[in-house]
C-alpha positions in Angstrom: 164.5 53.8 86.5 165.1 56.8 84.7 162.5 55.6 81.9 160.4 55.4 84.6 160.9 58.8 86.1 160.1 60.0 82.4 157.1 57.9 82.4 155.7 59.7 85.8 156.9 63.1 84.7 154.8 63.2 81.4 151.6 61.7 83.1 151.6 63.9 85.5 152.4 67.1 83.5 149.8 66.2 81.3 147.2 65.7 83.9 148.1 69.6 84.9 147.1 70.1 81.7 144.0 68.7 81.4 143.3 69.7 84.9 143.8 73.4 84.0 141.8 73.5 80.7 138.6 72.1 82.4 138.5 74.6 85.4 139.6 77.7 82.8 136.7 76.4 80.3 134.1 76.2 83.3 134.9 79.8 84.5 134.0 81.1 81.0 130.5 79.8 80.6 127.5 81.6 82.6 124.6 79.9 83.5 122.0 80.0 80.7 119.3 82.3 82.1 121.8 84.8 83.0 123.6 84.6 79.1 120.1 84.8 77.9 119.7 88.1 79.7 122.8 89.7 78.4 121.6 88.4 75.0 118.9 90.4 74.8 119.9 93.2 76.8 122.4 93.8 73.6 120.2 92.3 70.6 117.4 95.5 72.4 120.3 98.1 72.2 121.4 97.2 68.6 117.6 97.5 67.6 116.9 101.2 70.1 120.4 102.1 67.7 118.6 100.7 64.5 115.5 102.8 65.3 117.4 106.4 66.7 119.2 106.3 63.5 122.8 105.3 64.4 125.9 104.7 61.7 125.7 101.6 59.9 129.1 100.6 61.7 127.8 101.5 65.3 124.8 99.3 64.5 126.7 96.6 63.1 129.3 96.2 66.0 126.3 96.4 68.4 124.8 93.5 66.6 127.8 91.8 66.4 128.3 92.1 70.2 124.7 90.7 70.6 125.7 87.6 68.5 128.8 86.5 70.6 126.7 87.3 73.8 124.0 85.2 71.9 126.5 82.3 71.2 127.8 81.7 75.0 124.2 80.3 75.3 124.9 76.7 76.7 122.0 74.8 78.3 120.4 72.2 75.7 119.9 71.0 72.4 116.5 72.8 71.5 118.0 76.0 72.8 121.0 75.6 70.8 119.1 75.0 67.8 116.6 78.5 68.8 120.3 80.1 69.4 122.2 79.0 66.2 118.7 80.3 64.4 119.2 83.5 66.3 123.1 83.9 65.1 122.3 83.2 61.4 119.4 85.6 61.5 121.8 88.6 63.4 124.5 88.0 60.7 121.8 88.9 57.9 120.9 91.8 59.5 124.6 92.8 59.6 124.7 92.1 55.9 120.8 94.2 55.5 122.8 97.1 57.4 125.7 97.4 55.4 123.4 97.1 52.2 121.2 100.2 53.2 118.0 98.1 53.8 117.0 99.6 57.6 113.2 98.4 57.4 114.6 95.4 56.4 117.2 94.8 59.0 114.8 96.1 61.9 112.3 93.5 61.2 114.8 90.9 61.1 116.0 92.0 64.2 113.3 91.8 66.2 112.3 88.6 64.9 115.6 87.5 66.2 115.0 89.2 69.3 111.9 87.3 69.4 113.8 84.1 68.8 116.6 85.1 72.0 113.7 85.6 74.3 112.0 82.3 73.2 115.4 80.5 74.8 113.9 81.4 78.4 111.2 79.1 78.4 113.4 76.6 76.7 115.7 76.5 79.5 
């Protein structure tokens, strides 16, 4: 009987688990078209900062904010692939910032941009 008890206890403590991991993970994730929106409301600030001639690090963080906003895209498999091209492209920039190369890194950006917008009609 006490086996038993043990038995029960564990199944149902990890079913609590499980239980509570699924509904935390489905809080976290926004619907696609509304991610996409806050994807490129911060890729366009990173790029107005790019342009008005703010510090490299101000311009990097933005960009990297833009890239985690860019990566809680979820919806399907040809937006994920347009998304993880976006990601790549936003971590050269970083790099094209830091190395001094603003033409650069403001073309790359907006091509990027470009490639966050595309996502809409994707979804």
């Amino acid at each position: 009987m006490n086996v038993l008890k043990k038995i029960l206890t564990s199944a149902v403590i990890a079913l609590a688990m499980t239980t509570s991991l699924t509904v935390s993970a489905a809080e976290k994730t926004k619907p696609a078209p509304e991610a996409v929106e806050i994807a490129v409301t911060k890729t366009e600030a990173a790029l107005s900062a790019l342009k008005s001639g703010a510090s490299d690090e101000e311009v990097n963080k933005l960009i990297k904010a833009a890239s985690e906003s860019t990566g809680e895209i979820y919806s399907n498999y040809k937006s994920e692939k347009v998304r993880d091209t976006a990601i790549i492209k936003l971590k050269a920039v970083r790099k094209q910032v830091t190395a001094g190369d603003k033409a650069g890194a403001e073309e790359a950006l907006q091509k990027a941009l470009d490639d966050i917008k595309s996502m809409k009609g994707l979804i």
